[in-house]
DSSP file (Angstrom, degrees, kcal/mol; ACC not computed):
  #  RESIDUE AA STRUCTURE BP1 BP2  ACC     N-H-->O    O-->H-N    N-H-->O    O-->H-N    TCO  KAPPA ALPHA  PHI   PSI    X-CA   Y-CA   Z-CA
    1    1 A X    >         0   0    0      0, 0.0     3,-1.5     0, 0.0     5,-0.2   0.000 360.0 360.0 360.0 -50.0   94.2  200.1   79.5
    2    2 A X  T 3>  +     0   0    0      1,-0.2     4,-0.6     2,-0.2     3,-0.2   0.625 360.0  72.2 -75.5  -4.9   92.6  197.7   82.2
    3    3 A X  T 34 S+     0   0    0      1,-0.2    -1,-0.2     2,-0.1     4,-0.2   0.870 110.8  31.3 -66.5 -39.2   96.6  196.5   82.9
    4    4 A X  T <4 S+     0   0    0     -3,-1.5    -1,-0.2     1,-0.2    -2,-0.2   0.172 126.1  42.3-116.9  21.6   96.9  200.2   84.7
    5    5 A X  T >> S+     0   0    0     -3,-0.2     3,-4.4     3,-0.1     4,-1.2   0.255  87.8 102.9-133.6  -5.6   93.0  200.6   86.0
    6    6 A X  T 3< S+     0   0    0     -4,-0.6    -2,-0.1     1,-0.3    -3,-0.1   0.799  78.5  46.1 -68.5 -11.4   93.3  196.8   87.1
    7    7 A X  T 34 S+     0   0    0     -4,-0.2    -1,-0.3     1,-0.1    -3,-0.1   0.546 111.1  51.1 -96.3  16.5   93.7  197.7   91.2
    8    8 A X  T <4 S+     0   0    0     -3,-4.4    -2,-0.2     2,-0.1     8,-0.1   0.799  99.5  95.2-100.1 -66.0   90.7  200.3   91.1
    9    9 A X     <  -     0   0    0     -4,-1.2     6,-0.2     4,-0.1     5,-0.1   0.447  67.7-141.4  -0.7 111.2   88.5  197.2   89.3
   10   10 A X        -     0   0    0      4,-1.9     3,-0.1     1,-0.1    -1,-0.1  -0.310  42.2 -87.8 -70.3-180.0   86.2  194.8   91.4
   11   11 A X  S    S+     0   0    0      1,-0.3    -1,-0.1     2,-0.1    -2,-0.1   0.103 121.3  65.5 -92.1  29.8   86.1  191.5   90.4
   12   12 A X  S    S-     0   0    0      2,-0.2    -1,-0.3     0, 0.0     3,-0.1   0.411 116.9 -99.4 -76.9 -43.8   83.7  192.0   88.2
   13   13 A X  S    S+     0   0    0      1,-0.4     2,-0.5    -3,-0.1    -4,-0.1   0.328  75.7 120.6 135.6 -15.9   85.3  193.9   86.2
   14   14 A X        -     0   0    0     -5,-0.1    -4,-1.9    -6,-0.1     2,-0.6  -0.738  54.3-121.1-131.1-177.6   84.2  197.4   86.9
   15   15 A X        -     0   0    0     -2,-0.5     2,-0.4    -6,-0.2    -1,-0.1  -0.590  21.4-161.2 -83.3 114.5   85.3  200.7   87.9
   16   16 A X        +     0   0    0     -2,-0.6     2,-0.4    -8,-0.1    -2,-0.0  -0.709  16.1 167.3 -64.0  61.7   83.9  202.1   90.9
   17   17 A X        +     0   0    0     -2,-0.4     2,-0.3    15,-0.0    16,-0.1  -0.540   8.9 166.8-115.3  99.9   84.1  206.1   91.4
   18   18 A X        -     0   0    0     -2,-0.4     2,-0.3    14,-0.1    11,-0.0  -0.976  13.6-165.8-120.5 160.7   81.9  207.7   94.2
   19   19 A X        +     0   0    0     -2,-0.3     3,-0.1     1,-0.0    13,-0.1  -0.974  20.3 161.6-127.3 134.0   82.2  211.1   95.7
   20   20 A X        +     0   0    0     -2,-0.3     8,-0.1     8,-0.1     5,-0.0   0.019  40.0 121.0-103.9  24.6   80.6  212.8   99.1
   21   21 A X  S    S+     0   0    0      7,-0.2     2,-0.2     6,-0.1     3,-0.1   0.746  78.9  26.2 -69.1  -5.1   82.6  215.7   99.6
   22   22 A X  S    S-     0   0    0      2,-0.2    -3,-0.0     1,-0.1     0, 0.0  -0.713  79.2-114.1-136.8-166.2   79.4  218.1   99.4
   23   23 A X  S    S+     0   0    0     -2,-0.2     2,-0.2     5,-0.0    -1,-0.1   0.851  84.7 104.6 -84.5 -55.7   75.6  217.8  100.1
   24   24 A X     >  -     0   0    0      1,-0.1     4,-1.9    -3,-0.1    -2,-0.2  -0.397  59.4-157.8 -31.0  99.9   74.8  218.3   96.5
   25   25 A X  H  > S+     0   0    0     -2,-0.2     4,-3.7     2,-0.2     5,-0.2   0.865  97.0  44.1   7.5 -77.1   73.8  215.4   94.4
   26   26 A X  H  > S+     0   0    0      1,-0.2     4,-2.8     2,-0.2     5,-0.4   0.936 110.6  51.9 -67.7 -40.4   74.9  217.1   91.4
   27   27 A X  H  > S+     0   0    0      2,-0.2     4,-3.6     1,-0.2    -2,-0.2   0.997 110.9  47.2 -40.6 -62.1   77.8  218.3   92.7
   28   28 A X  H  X S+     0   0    0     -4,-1.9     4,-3.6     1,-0.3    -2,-0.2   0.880 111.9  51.4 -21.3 -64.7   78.7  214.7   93.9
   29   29 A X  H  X S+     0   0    0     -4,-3.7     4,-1.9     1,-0.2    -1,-0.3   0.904 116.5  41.0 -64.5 -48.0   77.8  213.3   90.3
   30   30 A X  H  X S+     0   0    0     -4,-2.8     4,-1.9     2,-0.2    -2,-0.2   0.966 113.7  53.1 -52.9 -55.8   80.3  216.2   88.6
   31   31 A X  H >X S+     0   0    0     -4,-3.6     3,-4.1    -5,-0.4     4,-0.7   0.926 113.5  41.6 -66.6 -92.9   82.8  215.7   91.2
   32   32 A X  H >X S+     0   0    0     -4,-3.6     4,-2.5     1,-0.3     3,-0.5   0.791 115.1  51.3 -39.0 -57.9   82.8  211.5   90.3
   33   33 A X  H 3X S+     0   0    0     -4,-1.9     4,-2.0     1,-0.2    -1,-0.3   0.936 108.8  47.8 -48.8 -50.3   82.6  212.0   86.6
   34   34 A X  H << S+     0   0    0     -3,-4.1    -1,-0.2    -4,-1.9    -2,-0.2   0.881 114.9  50.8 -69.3 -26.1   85.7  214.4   86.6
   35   35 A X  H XX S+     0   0    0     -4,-0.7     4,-2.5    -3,-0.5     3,-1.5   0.812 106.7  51.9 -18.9 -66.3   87.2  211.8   88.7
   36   36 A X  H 3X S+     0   0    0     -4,-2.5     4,-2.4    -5,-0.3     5,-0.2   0.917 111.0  45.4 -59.4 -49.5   86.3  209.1   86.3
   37   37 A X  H 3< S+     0   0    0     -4,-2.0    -1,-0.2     1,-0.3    -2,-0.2   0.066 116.0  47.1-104.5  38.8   87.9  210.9   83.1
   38   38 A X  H <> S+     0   0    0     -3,-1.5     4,-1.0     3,-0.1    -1,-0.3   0.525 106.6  54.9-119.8 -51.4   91.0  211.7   85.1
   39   39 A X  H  X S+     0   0    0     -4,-2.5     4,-1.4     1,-0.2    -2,-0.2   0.772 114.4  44.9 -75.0 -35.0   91.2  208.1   86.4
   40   40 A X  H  X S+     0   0    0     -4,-2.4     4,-2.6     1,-0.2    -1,-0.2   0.822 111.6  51.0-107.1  -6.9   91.1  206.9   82.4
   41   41 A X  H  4 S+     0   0    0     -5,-0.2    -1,-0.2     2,-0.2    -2,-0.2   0.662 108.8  47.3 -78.5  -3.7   93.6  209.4   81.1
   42   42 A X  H  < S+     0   0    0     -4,-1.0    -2,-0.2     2,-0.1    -1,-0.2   0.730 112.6  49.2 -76.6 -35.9   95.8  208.6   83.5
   43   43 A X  H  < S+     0   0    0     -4,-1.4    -2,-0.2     1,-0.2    -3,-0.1   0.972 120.6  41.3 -71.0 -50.9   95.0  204.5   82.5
   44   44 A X  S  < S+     0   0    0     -4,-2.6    -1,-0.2     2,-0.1    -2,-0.1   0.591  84.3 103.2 -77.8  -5.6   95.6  205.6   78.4
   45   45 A X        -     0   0    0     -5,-0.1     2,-0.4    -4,-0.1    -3,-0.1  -0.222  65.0-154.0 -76.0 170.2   98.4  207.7   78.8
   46   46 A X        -     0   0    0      3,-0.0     3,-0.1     0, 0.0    -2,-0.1  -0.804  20.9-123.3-152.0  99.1  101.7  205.4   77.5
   47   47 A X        -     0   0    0     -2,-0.4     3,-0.0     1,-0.1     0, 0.0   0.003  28.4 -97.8 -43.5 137.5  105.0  206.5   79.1
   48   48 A X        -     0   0    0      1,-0.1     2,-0.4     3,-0.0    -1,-0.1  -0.194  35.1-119.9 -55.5 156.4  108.0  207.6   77.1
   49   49 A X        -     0   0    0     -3,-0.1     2,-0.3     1,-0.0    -1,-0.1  -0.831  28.1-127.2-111.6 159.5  110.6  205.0   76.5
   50   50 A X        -     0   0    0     -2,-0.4     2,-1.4     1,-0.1    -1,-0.0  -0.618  18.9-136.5-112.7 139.4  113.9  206.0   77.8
   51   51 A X        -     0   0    0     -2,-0.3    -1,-0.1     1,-0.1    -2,-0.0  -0.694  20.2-105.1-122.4 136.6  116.5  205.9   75.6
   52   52 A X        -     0   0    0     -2,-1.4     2,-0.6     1,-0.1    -1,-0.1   0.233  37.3-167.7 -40.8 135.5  120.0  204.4   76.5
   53   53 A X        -     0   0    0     -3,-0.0     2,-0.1     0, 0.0    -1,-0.1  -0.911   9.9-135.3-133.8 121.1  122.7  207.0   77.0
   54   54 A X        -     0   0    0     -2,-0.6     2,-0.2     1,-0.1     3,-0.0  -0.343  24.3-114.2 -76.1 154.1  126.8  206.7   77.2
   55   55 A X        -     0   0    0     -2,-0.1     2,-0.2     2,-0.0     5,-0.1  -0.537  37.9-112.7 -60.7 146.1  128.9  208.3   79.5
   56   56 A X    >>  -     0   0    0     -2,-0.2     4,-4.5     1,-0.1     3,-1.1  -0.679  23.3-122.8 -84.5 160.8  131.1  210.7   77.6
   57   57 A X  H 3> S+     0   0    0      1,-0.2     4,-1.4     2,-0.2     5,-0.2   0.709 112.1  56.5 -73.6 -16.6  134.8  209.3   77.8
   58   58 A X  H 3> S+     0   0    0      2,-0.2     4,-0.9     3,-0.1    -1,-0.2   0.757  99.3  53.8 -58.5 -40.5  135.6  212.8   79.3
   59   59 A X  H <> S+     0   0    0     -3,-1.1     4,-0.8     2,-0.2    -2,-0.2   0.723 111.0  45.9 -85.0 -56.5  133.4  212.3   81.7
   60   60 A X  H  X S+     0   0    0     -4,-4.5     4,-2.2     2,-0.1    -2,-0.2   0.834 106.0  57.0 -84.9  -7.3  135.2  209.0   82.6
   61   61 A X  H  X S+     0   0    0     -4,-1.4     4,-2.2     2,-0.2     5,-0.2   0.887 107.4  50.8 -64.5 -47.9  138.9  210.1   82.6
   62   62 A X  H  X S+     0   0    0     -4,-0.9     4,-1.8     2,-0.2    -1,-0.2   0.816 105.7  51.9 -88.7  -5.6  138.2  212.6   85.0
   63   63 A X  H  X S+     0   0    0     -4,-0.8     4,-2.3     2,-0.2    -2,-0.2   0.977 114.8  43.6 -53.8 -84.3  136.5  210.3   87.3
   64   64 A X  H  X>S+     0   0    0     -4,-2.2     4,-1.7     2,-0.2     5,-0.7   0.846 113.6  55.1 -24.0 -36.1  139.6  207.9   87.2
   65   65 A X  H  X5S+     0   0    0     -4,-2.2     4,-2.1     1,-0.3     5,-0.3   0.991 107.2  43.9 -73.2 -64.8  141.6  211.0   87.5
   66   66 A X  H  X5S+     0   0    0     -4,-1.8     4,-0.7     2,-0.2    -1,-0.3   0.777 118.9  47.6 -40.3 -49.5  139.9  212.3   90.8
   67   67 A X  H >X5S+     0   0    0     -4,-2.3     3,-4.5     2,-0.2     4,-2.5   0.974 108.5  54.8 -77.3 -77.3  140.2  208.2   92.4
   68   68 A X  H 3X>S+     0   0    0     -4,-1.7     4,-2.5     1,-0.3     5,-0.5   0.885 113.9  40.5 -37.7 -51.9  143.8  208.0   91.3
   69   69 A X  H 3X<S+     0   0    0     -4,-2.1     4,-0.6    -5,-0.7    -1,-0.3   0.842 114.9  48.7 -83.4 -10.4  144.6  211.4   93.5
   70   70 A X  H <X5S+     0   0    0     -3,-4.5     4,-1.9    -4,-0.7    -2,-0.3   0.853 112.8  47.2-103.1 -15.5  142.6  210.6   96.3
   71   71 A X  H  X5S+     0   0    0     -4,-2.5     4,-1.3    -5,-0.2    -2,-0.2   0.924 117.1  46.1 -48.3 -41.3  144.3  207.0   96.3
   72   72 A X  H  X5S+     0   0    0     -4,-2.5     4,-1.0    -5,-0.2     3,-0.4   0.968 114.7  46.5 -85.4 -60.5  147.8  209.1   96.0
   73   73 A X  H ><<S+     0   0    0     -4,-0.6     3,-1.9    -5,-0.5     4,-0.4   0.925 115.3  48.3 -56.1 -61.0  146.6  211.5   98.8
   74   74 A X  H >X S+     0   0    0     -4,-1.9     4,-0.7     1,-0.3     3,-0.6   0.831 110.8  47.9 -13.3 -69.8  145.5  208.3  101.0
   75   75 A X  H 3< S+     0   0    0     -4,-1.3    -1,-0.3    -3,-0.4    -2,-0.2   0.555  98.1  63.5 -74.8 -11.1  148.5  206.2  100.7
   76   76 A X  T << S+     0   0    0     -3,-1.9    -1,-0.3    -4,-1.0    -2,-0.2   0.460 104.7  59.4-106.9  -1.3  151.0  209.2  101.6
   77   77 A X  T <4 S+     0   0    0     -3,-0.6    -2,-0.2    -4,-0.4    -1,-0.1   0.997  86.5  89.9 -59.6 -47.9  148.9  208.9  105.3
   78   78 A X  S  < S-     0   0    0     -4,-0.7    -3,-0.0     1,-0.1     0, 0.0   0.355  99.3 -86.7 -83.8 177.4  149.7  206.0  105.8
   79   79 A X        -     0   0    0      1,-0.0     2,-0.2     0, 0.0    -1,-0.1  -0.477  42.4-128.5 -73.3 136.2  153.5  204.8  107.9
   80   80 A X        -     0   0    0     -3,-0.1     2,-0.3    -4,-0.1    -4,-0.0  -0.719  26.4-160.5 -83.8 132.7  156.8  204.7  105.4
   81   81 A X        -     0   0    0     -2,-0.2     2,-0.8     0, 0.0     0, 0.0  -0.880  14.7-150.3-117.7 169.0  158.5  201.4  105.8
   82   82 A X              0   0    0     -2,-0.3    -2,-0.0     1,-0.1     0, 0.0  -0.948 360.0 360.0-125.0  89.3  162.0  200.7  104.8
   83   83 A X              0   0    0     -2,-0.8    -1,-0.1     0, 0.0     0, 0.0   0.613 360.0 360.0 -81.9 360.0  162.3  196.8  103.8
């Protein structure tokens, strides 16, 4: 958890959270607290792990297939020589 909160951390070791968006005191103090338990479910949360996936072979034939014809299409631009 302190791996993902470690660039909001002084170098002491803790988390700092202020708010001044209103006049209010209490506001302030709500404000920074919702802050706070936003700031450490975001730190606990643990990303899915992605799991490895093939191409389907279908999927690569018709890839080849598509290169092969725009190669064919390409080469017939170019000048016919006669060796």
């Amino acid at each position: 958890m302190l791996k993902n909160l470690e660039h909001r951390l002084t170098s002491e070791g803790d988390l700092v959270i202020h708010s001044s968006a209103s006049r209010s005191q209490l506001q302030n103090k709500k404000e920074a607290l919702a802050r706070l338990a936003k700031e450490l479910k975001k730190a606990l949360h643990v990303p899915k792990k992605r799991m490895k996936t093939r191409v389907p072979k279908a999927a690569k034939e018709a890839r080849l297939k598509e290169k092969a014809h725009r190669a064919k299409i390409k080469k017939m631009r170019g000048k016919k020589f006669d060796d």
